[in-house]
C-alpha positions as CSV (number, residue, x, y, z in Angstrom):
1,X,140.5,-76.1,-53.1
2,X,141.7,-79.2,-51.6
3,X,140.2,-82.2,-52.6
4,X,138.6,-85.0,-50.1
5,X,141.6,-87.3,-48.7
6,X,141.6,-90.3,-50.1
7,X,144.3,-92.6,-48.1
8,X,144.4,-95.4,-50.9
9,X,146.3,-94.4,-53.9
10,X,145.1,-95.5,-57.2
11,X,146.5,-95.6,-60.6
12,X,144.7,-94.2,-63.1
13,X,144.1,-95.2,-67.0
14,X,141.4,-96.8,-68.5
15,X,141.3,-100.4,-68.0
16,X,140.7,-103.0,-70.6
17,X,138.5,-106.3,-69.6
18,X,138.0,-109.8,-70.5
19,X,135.2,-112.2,-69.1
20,X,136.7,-115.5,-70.3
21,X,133.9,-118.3,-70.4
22,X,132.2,-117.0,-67.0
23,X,129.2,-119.2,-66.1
24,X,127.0,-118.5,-63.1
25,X,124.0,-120.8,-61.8
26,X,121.3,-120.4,-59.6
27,X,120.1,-123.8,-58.5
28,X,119.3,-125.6,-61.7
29,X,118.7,-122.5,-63.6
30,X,121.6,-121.3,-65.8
31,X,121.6,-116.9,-65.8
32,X,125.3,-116.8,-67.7
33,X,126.6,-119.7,-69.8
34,X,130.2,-119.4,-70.7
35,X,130.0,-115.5,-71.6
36,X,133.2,-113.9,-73.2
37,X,133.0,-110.5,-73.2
38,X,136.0,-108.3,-74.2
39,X,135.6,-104.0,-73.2
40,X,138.7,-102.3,-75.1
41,X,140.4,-99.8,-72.8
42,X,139.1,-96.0,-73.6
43,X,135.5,-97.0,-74.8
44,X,131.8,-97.2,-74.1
45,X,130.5,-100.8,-74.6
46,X,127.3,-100.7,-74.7
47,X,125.4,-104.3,-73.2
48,X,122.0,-105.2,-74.9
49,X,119.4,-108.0,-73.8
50,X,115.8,-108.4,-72.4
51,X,114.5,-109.0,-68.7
52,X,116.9,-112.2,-67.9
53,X,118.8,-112.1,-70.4
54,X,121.8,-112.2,-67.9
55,X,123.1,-108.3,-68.2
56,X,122.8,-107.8,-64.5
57,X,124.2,-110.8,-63.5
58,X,127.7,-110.8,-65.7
59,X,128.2,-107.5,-64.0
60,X,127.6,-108.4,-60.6
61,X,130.4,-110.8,-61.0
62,X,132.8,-109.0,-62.7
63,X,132.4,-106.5,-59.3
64,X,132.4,-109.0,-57.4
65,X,128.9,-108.7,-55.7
66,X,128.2,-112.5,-57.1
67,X,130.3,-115.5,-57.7
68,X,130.4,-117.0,-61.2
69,X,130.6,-120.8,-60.8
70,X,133.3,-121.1,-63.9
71,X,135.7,-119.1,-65.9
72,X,137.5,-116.0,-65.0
73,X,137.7,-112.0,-64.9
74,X,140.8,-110.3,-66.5
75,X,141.6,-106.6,-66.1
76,X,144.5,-105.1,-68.6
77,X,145.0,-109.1,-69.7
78,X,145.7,-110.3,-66.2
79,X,143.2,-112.3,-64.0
80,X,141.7,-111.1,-60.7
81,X,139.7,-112.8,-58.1
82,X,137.1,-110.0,-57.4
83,X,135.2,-111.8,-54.3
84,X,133.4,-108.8,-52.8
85,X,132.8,-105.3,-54.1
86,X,135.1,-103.8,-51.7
87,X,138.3,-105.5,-53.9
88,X,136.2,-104.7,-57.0
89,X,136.7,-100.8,-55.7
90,X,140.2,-100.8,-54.9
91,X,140.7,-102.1,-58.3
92,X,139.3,-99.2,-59.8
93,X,136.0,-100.5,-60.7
94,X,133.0,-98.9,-60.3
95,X,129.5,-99.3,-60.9
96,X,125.8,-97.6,-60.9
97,X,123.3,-100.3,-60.1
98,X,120.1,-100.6,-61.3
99,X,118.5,-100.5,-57.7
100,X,119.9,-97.9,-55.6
101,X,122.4,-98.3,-52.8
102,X,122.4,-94.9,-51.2
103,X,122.0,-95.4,-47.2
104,X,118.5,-94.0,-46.6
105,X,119.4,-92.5,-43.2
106,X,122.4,-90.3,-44.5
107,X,122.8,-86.8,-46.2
108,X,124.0,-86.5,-49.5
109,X,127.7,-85.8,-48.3
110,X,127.4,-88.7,-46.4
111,X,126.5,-91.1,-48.9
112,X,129.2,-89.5,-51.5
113,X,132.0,-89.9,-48.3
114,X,130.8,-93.3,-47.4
115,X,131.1,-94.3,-51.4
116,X,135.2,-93.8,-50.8
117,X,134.9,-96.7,-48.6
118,X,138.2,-95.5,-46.8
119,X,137.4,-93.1,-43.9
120,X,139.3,-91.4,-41.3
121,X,138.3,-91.8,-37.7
122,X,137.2,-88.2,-37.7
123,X,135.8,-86.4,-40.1
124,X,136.9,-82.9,-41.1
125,X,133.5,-81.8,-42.4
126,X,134.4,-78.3,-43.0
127,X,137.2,-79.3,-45.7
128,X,135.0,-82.2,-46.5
129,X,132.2,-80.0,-47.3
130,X,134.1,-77.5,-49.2
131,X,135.6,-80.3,-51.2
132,X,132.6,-81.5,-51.8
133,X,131.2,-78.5,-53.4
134,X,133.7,-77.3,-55.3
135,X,133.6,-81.2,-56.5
136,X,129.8,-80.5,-57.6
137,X,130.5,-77.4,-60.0
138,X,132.2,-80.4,-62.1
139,X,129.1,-82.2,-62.5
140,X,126.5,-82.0,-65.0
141,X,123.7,-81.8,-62.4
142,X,123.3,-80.7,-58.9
143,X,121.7,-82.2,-55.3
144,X,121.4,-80.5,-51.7
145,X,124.3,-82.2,-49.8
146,X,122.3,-81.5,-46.4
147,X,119.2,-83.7,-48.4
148,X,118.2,-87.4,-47.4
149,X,117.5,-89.9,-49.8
150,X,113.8,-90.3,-48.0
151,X,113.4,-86.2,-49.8
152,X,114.9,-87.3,-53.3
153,X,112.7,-88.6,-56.4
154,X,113.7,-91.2,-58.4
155,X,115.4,-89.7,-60.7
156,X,117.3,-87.7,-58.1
157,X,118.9,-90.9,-56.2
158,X,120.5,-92.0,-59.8
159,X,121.7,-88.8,-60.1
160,X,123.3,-89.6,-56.7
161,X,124.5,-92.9,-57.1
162,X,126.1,-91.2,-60.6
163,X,127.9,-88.9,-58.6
164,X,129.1,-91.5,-56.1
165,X,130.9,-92.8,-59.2
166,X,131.9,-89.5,-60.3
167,X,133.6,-88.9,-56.9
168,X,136.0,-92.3,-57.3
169,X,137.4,-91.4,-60.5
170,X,137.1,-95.2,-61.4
171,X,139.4,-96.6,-64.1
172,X,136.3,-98.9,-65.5
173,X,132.4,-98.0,-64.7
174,X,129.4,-100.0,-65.2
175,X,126.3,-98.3,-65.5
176,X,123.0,-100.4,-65.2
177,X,120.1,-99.0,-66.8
178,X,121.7,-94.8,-65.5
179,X,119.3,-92.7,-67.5
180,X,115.7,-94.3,-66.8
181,X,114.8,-91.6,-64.7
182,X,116.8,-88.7,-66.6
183,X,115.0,-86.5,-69.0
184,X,116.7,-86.8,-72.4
185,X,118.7,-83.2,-71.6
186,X,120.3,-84.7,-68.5
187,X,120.5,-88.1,-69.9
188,X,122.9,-86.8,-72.9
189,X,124.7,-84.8,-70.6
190,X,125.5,-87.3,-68.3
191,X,126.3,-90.3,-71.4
192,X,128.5,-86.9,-73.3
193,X,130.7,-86.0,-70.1
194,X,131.4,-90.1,-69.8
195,X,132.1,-90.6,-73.8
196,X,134.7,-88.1,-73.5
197,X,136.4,-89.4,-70.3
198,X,136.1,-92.7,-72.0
199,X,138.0,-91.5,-75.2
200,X,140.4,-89.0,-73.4
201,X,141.8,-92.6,-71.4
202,X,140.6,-91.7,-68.1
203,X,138.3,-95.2,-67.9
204,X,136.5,-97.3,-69.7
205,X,132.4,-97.5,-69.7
206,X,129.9,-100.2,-69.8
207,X,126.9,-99.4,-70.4
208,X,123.6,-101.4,-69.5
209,X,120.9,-99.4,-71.4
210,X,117.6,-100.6,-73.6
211,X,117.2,-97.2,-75.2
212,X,118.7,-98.1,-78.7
213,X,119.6,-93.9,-79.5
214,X,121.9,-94.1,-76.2
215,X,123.8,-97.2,-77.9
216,X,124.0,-95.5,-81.6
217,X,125.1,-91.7,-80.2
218,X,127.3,-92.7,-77.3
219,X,128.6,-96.8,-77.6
220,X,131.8,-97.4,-79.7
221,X,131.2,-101.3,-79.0
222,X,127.9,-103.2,-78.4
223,X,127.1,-107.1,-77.5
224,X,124.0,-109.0,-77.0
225,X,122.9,-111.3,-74.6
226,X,120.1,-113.9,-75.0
227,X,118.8,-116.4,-72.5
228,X,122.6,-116.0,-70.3
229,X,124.5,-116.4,-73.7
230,X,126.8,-114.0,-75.4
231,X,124.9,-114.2,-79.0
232,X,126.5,-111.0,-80.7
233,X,129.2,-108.5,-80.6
234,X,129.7,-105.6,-83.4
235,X,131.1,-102.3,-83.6
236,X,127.9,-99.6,-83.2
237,X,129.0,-98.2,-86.7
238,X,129.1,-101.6,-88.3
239,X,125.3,-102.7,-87.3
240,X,122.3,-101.4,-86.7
241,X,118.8,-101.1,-84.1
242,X,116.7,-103.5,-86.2
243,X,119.4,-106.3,-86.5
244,X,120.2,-105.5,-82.7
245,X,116.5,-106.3,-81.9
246,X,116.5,-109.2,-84.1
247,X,119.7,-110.4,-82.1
248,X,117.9,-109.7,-78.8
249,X,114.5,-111.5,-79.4
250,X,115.9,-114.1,-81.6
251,X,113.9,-113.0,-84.8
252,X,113.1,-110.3,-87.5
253,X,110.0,-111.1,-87.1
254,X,109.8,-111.6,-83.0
255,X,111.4,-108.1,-83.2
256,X,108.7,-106.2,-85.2
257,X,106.8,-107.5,-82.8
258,X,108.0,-106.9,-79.8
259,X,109.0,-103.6,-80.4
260,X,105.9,-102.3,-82.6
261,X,105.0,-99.0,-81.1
262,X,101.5,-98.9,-78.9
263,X,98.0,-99.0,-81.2
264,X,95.9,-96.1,-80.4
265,X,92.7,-96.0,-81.2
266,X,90.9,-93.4,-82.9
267,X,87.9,-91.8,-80.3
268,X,86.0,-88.7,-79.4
269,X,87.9,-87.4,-75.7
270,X,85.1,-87.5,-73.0
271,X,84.1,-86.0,-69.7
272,X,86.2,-85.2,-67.5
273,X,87.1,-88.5,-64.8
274,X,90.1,-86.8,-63.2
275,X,90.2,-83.5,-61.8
276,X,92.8,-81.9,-59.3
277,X,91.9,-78.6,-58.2
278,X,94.5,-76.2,-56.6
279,X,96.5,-79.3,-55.1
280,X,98.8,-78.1,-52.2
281,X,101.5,-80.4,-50.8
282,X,104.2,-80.1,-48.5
283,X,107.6,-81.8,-49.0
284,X,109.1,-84.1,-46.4
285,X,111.4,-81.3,-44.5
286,X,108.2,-78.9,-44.5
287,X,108.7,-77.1,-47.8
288,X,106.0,-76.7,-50.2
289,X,106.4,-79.1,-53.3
290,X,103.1,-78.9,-55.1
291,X,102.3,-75.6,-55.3
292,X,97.9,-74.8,-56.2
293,X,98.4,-77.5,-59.2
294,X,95.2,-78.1,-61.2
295,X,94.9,-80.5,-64.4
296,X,92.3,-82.5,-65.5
297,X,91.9,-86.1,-66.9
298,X,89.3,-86.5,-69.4
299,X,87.6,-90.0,-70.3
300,X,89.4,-91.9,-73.0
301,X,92.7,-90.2,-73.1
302,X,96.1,-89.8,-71.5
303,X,97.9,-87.0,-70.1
304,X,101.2,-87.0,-69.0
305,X,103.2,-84.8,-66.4
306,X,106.6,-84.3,-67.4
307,X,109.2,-82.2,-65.7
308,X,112.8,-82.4,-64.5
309,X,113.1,-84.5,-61.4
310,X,112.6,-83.4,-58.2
311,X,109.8,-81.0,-58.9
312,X,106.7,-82.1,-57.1
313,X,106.0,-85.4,-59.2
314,X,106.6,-87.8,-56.5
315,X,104.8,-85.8,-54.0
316,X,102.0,-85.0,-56.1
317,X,101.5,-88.4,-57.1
318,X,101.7,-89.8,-53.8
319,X,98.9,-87.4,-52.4
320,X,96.8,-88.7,-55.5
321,X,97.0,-92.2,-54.3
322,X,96.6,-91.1,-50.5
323,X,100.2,-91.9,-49.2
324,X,101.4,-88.5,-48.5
325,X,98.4,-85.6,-46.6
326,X,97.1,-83.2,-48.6
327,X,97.3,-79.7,-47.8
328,X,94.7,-78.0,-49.3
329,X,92.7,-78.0,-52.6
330,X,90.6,-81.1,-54.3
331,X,90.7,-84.0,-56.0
332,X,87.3,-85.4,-57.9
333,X,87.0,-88.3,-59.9
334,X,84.2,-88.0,-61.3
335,X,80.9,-86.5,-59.4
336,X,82.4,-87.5,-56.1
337,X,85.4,-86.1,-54.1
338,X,88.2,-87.9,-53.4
339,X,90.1,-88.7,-50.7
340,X,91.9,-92.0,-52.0
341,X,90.3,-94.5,-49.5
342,X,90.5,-98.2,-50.5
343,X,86.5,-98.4,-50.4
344,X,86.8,-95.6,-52.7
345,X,89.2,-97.0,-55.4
346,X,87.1,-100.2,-55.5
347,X,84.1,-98.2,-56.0
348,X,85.3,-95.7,-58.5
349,X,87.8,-98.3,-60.2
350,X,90.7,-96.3,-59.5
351,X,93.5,-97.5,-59.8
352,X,97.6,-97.2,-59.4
353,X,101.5,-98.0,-60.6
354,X,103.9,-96.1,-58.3
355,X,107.4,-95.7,-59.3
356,X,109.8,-98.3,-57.7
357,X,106.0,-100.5,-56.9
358,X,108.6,-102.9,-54.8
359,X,108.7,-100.7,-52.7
360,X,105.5,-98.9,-52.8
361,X,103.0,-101.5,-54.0
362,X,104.3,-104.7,-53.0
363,X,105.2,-106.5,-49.6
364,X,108.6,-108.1,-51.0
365,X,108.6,-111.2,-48.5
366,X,105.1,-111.8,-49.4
367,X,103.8,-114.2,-52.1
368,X,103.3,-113.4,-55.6
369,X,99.6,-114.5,-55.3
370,X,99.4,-112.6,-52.0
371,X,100.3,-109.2,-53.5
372,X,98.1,-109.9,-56.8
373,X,95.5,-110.6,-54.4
374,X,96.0,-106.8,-52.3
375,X,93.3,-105.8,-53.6
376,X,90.9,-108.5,-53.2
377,X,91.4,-110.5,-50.4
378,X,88.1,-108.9,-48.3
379,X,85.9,-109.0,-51.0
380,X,84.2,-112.5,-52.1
381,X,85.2,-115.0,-52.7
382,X,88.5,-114.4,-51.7
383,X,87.2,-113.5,-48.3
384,X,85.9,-116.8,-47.6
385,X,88.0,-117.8,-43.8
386,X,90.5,-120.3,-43.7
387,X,92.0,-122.2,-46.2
388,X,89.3,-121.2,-48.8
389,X,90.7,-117.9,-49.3
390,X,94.3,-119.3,-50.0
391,X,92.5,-121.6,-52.5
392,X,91.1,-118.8,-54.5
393,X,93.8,-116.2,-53.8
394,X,95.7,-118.7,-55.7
395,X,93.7,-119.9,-58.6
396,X,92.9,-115.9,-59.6
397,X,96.7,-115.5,-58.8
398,X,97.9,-118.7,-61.6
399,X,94.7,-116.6,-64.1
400,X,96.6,-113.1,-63.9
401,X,100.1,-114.4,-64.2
402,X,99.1,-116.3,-67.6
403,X,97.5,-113.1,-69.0
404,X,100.6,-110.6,-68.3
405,X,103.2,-112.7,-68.6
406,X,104.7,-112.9,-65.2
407,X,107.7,-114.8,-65.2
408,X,108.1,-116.6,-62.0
409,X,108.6,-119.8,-60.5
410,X,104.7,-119.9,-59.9
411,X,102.6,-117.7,-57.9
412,X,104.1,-118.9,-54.1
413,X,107.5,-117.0,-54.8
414,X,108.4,-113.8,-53.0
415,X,107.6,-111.0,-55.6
416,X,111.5,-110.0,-54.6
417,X,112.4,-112.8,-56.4
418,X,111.4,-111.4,-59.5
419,X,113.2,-109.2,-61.9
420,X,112.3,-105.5,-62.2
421,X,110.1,-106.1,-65.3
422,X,108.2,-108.7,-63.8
423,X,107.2,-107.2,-60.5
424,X,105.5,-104.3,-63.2
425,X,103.6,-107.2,-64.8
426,X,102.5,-108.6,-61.6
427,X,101.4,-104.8,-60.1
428,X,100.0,-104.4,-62.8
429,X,98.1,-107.5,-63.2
430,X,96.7,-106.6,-60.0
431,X,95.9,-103.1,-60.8
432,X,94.2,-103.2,-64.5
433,X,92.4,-107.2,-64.0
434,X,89.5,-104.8,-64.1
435,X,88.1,-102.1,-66.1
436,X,89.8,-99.4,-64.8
437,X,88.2,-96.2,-65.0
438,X,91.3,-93.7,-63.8
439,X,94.6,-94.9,-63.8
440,X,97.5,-92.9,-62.0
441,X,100.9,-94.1,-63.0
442,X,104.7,-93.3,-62.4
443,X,107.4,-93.8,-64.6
444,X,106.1,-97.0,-65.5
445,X,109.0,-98.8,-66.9
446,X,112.4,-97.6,-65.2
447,X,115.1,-100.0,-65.5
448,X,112.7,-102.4,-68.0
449,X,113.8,-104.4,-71.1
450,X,112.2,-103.5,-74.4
451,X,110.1,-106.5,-74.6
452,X,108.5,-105.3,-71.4
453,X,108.3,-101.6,-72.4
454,X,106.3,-102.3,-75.5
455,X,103.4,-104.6,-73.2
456,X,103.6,-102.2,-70.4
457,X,103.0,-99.3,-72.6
458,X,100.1,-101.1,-74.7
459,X,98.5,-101.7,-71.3
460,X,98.3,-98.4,-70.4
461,X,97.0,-97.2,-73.8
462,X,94.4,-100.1,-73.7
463,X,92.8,-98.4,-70.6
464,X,92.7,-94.8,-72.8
465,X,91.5,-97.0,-75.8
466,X,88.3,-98.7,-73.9
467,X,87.4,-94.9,-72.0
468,X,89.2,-95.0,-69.2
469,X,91.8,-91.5,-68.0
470,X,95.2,-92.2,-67.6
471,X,97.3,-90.1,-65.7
472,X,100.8,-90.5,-66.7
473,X,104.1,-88.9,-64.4
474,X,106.9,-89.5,-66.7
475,X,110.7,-88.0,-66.8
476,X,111.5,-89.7,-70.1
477,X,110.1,-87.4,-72.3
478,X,109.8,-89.7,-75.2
479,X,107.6,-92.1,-73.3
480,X,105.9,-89.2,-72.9
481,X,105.8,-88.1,-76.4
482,X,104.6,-91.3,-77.5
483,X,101.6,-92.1,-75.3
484,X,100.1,-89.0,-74.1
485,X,97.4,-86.8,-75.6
486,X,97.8,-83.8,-73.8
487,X,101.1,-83.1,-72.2
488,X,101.6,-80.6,-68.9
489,X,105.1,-79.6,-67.4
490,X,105.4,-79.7,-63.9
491,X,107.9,-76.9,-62.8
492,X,108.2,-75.5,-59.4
493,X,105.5,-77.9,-58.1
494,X,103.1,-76.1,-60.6
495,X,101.7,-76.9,-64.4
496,X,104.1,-73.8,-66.2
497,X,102.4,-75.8,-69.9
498,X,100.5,-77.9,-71.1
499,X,99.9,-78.5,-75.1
500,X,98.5,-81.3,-77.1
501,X,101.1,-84.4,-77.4
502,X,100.9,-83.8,-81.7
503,X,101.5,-80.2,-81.6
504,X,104.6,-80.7,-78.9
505,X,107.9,-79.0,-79.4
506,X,110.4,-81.0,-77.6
507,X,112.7,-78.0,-77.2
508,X,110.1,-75.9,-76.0
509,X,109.0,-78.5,-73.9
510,X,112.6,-78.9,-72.7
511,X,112.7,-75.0,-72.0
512,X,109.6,-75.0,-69.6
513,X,111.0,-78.5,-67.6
514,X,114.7,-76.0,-67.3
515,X,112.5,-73.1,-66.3
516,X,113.9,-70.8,-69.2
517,X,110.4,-70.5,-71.4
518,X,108.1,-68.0,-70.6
């Protein structure tokens, strides 16, 4: 089968690189500070750091999507200005961002031919298409090339931006944070088939990740950033996790801390707070995606919904939470039925984290006090006319940000100034600065830092602690592993299991979320 023209002809090899003292400022603030990195050709470096550390930025500039300030990028010992990502490409660099970049209007095929960035003025779709498919039975996972992005989960737009990747055959790939949204099987397919390109001298990886078991099975290399600075650089067989975390947070101690696993207490499971009856949704082109699913939420416990992406989660959650129509069945929280209205939620202390909440529970060009305050702003005091309501907005705004540990430049910057970990806190914030009574969240901590994991997760197991029901839609199965009670797998738009966490088999677990258990 012919394979999709590509007019520019690259050479191919894995390259080696060098960041030689590259600084990068925003204003007064300093995110890199004379960072020297050094990727051998043929290997997976793996990059480690929390929130701000200055991970996303170095590789922004080194493809050329920022401007460092000072020093310089080498590639196979010889300097390149890389000023836009376009040069960056014809390089041979590619890169997976942490935030996706597919073009929402598009199919599938489109976004993997627009990735090329070289196109003809017509387009031979049929040899395209043909090319395209016989270029997906070389892939460890599979999308609909006639799909949308607007019809993928999460989890299935990083599969697509991987395979944009894929496609280009780059001779060095970044990958920030790939496998947030990829259960563990598809996550170590994914990190395996890139190891060995690595090794066999087809390219060279780096690797953004915080999941210390992806750095230790897949990394040959592994450096640390702190505070924009380059504080550590070892060989992955010549260290090891807890003096990685010590390097990270600046401390044994801080690191025992910060990465102490969630405190759950001890308590008696109680009525039942959630309950979804015989939930039917439809897709967005029509199809059925939840298919009759019931589960129930009981007071003072968690259960989480795992599955493989692209089986229902997004648009089961999003008829929970009343963004998406319901097609038949019931939800009750409680004694009442419910139909998600915001009189409701205040009433019945509902409450919810969507995934990607920049985009579905914040107004990024709005303040960071004004999308705490969502939730509050018609209800006293904050509804006080005029500049009364600003006043107080602002004051409970300065309160929540001190208590979750939002880092920001105060409470009047846009919430999309804030990094990924950050906009949780603040959502959040806004979401549990009451009791909560049911809380419906969505892979909670995609993309964040360790630090924020650990808080994030101890938040949500503070609501199970104190009585409320959680209801937690995970595809990292060891998050959900770790926090739930009960577990139920979502296959099909349907629960195909459901066990108690401690008596979990992760294989058979695995087996139901691949559809092969019975």
């Amino acid at each position: 089968m012919t394979a999709p023209l590509d007019p520019v002809p690259r050479p191919t090899g894995a390259l080696a690189l060098d960041t030689y003292d590259l600084t990068k400022r925003f204003g007064a603030f300093t995110a890199l500070d004379h960072v020297s990195l050094k990727v051998r050709p043929g290997t997976v470096h793996a990059l480690l750091g929390e929130n701000g550390a200055g991970k996303s930025t170095l590789v922004k500039c080194v493809v050329g999507y920022q401007r460092a300030e000072e020093g310089a990028v080498l590639l196979d010992n010889k300097e390149h200005d890389i000023a836009t990502p376009v040069v960056a490409r014809d390089l041979g660099i590619g890169m997976v961002y942490q935030h996706f970049t597919v073009v929402p209007g598009m199919t599938v095929a489109e976004n993997l031919l627009l990735a090329r960035g070289h196109l003809p003025a017509v387009i031979d779709w049929k040899k395209e298409r043909a090319a395209l498919a016989e270029f997906m039975k070389t892939t460890p996972f599979k999308l609909d090339l006639d799909a949308t992005p607007q019809e993928l989960s999460a989890g299935q737009k990083q599969k697509l931006e991987i395979l944009k990747q894929l496609l280009l055959k780059p001779r060095l790939l970044i990958l920030d944070e790939p496998t947030s949204v990829l259960t563990p099987q598809e996550a170590d397919e994914v990190l395996g088939l890139l190891r060995d390109r690595a090794h066999a001298g087809e390219c060279s990886i780096v690797l953004i990740t915080h999941k210390f078991r992806e750095v230790t099975a897949y990394a040959d290399d592994v450096s640390v950033l702190r505070k924009g600075k380059l504080v550590a650089a070892h060989r992955v067989d010549e260290t090891t996790p807890q003096q990685l975390a010590a390097e990270m947070v600046g401390g044994e101690g801080d690191a025992k801390r910060e990465f102490a696993a969630p405190q759950r207490a001890e308590r008696e499971r109680g009525e039942a707070m959630l309950q979804v009856k015989s939930l039917v949704v439809d897709g967005d082109r029509g199809q059925v995606a939840v298919a009759g699913l019931s589960v129930n939420v009981h007071a003072g416990e968690i259960v989480g919904i795992a599955g493989v992406s692209g089986n229902g989660q997004r648009e089961f959650a999003e008829a929970l939470v009343g963004q998406r129509r319901r097609v038949s069945g019931e939800v009750w929280v409680g004694t009442e039925r419910f139909a998600a209205t915001r009189a409701q939620n205040r009433r019945l202390k509902v409450r919810s984290l969507p995934e990607e909440p920049l985009r579905n529970a914040c107004v990024g060009d709005m303040s960071v006090s004004d999308n705490i305050g969502l939730r509050s702003f018609d209800v006293a005091p904050a509804s006080r006319l005029g500049w009364m309501r600003g006043r107080t907005l602002r004051e409970r705004a300065r309160k929540l940000i001190g208590e979750f540990g939002v880092k920001t430049r105060g409470e009047l910057a846009q919430i999309r100034s804030l990094s990924g970990g950050n906009v949780q806190r603040a959502v959040l914030a806004r979401e549990l600065s009451d009791d909560a009574e049911v809380l419906i969240v969505s892979n909670p901590v995609f993309g964040l830092d360790f630090a924020a994991v650990a808080e994030i997760h101890q938040r949500l197991m503070d609501v199970r602690n104190r009585g409320g029901a959680v209801l937690l839609i995970s595809e990292d199965l060891d998050e959900l592993l770790a926090l739930s009670d009960r577990i139920a797998v979502m296959s099909g738009g349907q629960v195909v299991h459901e066990t108690d966490a401690h008596q979990a088999d992760r294989n058979r677990l695995g087996a139901f979320m691949g559809g092969s258990a019975h």
